[in-house]
C-alpha positions in Angstrom: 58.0 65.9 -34.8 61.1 65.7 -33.1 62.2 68.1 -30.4 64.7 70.7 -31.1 68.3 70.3 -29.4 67.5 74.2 -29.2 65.0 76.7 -29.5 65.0 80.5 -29.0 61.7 82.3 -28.9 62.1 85.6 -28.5 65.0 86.0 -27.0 66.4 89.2 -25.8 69.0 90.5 -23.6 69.5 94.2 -22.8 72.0 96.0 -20.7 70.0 99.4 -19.9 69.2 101.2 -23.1 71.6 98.7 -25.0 70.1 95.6 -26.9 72.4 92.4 -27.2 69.7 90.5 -28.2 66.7 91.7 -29.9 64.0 89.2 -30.6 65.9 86.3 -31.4 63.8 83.2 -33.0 66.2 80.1 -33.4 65.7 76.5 -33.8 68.6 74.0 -33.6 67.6 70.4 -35.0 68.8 67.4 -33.1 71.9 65.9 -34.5 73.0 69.0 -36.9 76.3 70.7 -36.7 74.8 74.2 -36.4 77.0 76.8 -37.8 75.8 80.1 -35.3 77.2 83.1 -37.6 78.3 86.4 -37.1 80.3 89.5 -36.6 82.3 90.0 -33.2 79.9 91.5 -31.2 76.7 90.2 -32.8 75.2 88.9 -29.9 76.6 85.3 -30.2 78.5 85.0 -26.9 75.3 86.4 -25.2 73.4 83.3 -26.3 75.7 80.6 -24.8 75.9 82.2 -21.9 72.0 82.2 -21.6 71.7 78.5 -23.3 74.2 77.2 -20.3 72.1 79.4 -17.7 75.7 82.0 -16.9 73.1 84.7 -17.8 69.5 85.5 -17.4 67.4 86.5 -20.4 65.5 90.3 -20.3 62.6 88.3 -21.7 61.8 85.3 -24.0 62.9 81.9 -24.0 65.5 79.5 -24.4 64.6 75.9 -24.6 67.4 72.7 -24.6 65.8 69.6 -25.6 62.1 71.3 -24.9 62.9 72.6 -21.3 63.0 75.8 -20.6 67.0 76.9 -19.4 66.0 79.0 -16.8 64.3 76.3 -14.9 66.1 73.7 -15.7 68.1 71.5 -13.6 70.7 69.3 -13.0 69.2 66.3 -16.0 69.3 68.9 -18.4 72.6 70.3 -17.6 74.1 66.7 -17.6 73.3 66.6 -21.5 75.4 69.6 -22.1 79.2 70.0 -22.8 80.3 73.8 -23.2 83.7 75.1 -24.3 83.8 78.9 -23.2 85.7 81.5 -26.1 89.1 81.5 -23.5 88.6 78.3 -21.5 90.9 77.8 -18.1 93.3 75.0 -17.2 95.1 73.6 -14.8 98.8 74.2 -15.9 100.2 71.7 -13.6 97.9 68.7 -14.8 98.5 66.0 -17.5 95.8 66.1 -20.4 94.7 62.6 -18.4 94.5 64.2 -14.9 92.6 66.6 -16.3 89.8 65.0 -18.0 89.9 62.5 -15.1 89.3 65.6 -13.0 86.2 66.9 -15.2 84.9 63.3 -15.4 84.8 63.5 -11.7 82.5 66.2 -11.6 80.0 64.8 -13.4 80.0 61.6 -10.8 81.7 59.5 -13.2 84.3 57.2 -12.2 85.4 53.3 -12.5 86.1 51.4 -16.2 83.5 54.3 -17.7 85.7 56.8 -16.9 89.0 55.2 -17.7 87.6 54.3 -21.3 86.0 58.0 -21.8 89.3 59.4 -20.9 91.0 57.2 -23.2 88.8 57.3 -25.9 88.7 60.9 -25.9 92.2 61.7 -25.6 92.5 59.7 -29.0 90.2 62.1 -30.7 92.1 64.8 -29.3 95.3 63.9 -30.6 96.9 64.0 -27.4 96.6 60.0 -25.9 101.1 60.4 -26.6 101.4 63.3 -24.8 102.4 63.4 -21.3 103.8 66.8 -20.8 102.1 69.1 -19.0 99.2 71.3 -20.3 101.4 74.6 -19.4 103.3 73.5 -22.0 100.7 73.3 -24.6 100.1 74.6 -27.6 97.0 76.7 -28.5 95.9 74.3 -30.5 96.4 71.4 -27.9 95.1 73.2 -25.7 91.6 74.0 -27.6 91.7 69.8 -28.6 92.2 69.0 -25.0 89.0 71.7 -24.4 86.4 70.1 -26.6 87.1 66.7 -25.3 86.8 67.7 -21.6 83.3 68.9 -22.8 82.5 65.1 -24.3 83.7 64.0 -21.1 79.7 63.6 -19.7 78.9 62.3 -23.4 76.3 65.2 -24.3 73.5 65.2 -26.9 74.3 69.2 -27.5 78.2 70.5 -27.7 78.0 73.9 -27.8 81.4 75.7 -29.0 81.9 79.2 -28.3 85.1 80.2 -31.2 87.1 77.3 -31.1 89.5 78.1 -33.5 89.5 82.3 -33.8 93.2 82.1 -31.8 94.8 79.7 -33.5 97.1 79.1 -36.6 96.1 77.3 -39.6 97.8 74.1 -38.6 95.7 74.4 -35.1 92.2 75.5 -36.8 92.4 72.3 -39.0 93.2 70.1 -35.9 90.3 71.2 -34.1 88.0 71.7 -37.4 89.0 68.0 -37.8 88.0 67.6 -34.6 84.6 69.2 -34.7 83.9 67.4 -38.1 84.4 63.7 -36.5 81.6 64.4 -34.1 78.8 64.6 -37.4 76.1 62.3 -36.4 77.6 61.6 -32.8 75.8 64.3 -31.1 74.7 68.0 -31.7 77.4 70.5 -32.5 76.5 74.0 -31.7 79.3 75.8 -33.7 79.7 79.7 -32.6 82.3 81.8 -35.4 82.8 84.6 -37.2 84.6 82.9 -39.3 83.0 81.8 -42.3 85.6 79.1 -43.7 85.0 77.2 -40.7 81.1 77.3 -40.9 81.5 76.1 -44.6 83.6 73.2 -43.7 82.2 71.8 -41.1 78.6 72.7 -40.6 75.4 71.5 -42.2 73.0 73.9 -41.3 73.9 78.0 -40.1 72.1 80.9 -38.7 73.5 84.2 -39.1 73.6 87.1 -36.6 73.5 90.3 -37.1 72.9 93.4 -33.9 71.3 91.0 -31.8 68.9 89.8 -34.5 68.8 86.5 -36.6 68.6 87.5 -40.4 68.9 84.1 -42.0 69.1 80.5 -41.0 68.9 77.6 -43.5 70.7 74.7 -44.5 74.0 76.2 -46.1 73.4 74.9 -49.3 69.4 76.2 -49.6 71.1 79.8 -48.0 73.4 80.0 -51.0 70.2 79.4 -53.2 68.1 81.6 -51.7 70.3 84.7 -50.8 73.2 84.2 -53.1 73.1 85.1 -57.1 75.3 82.5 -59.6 78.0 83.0 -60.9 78.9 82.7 -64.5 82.6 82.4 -65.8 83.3 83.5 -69.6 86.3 83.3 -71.0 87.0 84.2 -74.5 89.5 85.1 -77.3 88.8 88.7 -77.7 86.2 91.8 -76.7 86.8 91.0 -73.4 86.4 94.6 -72.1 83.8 95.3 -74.4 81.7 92.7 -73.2 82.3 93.6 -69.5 80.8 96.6 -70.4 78.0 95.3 -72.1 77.1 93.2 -69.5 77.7 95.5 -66.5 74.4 97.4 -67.7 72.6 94.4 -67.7 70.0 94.3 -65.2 70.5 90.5 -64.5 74.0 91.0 -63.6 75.0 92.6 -59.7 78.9 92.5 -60.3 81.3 92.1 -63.4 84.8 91.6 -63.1 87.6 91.0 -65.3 90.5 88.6 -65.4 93.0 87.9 -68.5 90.4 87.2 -70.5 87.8 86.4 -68.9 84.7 87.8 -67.8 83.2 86.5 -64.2 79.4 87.6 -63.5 77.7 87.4 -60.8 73.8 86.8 -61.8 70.5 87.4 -60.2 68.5 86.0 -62.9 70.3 83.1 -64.6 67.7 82.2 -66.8 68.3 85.4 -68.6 71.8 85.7 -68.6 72.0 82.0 -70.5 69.8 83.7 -73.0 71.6 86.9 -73.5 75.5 86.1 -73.1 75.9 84.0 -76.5 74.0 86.8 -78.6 76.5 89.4 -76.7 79.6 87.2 -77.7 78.5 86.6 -81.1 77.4 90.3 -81.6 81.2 91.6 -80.1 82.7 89.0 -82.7 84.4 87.5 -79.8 85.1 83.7 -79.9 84.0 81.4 -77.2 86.3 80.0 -75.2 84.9 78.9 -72.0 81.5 79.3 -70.3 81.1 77.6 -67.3 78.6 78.3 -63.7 79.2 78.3 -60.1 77.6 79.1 -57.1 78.3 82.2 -54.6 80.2 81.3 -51.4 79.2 81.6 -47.7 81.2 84.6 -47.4 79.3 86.4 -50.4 76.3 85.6 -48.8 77.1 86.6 -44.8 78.4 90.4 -47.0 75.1 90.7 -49.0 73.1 90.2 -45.2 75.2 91.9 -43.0 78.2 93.7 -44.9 76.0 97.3 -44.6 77.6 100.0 -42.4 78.1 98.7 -38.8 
């Protein structure tokens, strides 16, 4: 069995009587883009800071490719690239200077450099530009950021909000981005923006007060946390079957629209059975009847959209 890119057992981080991370069990396949889901102040920045040893955990463990991060040394560390939530930059550099500058820390240098930096700037969108990073924009700014961390060519990318700044324009460069890197290495994708996760990510763990509550492929999360939704449109009795329905026990929500009628469904097996003998019995004619499935968004609300 392969070895995870990450693995959490346990983890927790506490600040006196205050619990940023409570327990946390996580495991981060090799070559995914992992969508790590949650509120603003989850517990999410708390974790990269551990994973990239800035912070010591109160007790468990954090593992990158099987060792243990607060042992680990410099071999490890080299198969990391990290882009912090507000990363810092040298105004007066070109984009080149300054992924020439990062490369140098890492000890590389010669033609492997030169075609890194190249290479990289091309996938950042910024090989053209020969301004001065000062004169960025955000969105530059955050492309130029996740290629100085594939400036050491890492098997784990971990991304702490790379696009909760930036304008729609800018989240879609970046997004882009993130999305070119699928099967190149492993993406470690910190949000709390859903959207993003849905776009980009194959597999997502959601966090709530410190605690994972779900993580599965997006798809199999959708299944298994997620009703269906059914969409019924129709000529007439419109209300009256929005009524009829919303005392249904397989139904969680009925809403209206023109006419139609969309449901969402906990038990679709029942609601195929019962909506034709409610539209026949209204004497309503059947327009449309068509299924679709709950969206990420739906799901992150049903697990963590209680009282904060």
């Amino acid at each position: 069995m392969a070895v995870p890119a990450i693995e959490l057992t346990g983890l927790a981080k506490h600040y006196g009587s205050f619990h940023a991370l409570d327990g946390i069990d996580l495991s981060v396949p090799e070559g995914s883009v992992f969508g790590f889901l949650g509120p603003n102040g989850a517990g999410k920045t708390t974790t990269l800071r551990i994973l990239t040893g800035l912070a010591q955990a109160t007790s468990g463990s954090a593992k990158v490719f099987g060792t243990d991060v607060a042992s680990a040394g410099n071999e490890v560390r080299a198969r990391i690239g990290f882009l912090p939530d507000v990363p810092g930059f040298y105004d007066w550099m070109t984009a080149e200077e300054f992924m020439r500058f990062t490369g140098s820390l890492f000890g590389i240098t010669g033609t492997t450099l030169d075609e890194r930096v190249k290479a990289l700037l091309e996938l950042a969108g910024l090989s053209d530009v020969k301004a001065r990073i000062g004169g960025y924009s955000r969105g530059m700014k955050q492309r130029l950021g996740v290629a100085q961390a594939l400036i050491n060519a890492p098997s784990l990318l971990m991304l702490d909000e790379p696009t909760s700044a930036l304008d729609p324009i800018g989240r879609k460069e970046v997004l882009d981005m993130i999305a070119s890197l699928a099967g190149r290495t492993t993406v470690f994708f910190s949000t709390h923006i859903l959207s993003d996760v849905e776009r980009v990510c194959d597999t997502v763990a959601i966090l709530d007060r410190g605690r994972v509550v779900a993580q599965a492929p997006i798809d199999d999360l959708k299944s298994r946390y997620g009703a269906q939704k059914i969409v019924l449109e129709v000529t007439s009795a419109a209300d009256a079957l929005a009524k009829r329905f919303s005392a249904e026990s397989w139904t969680s929500a009925v809403e209206r629209e023109n006419h139609s009628v969309i449901l969402t469904v906990n038990d679709i097996d029942a609601a195929r059975l019962a909506i034709p003998a409610a539209v026949v019995a209204e004497g309503a004619g059947l327009v449309r009847m068509e299924g679709g499935e709950v969206s990420l968004e739906e799901v992150f609300v049903e697990l963590v959209g209680g009282e904060r």
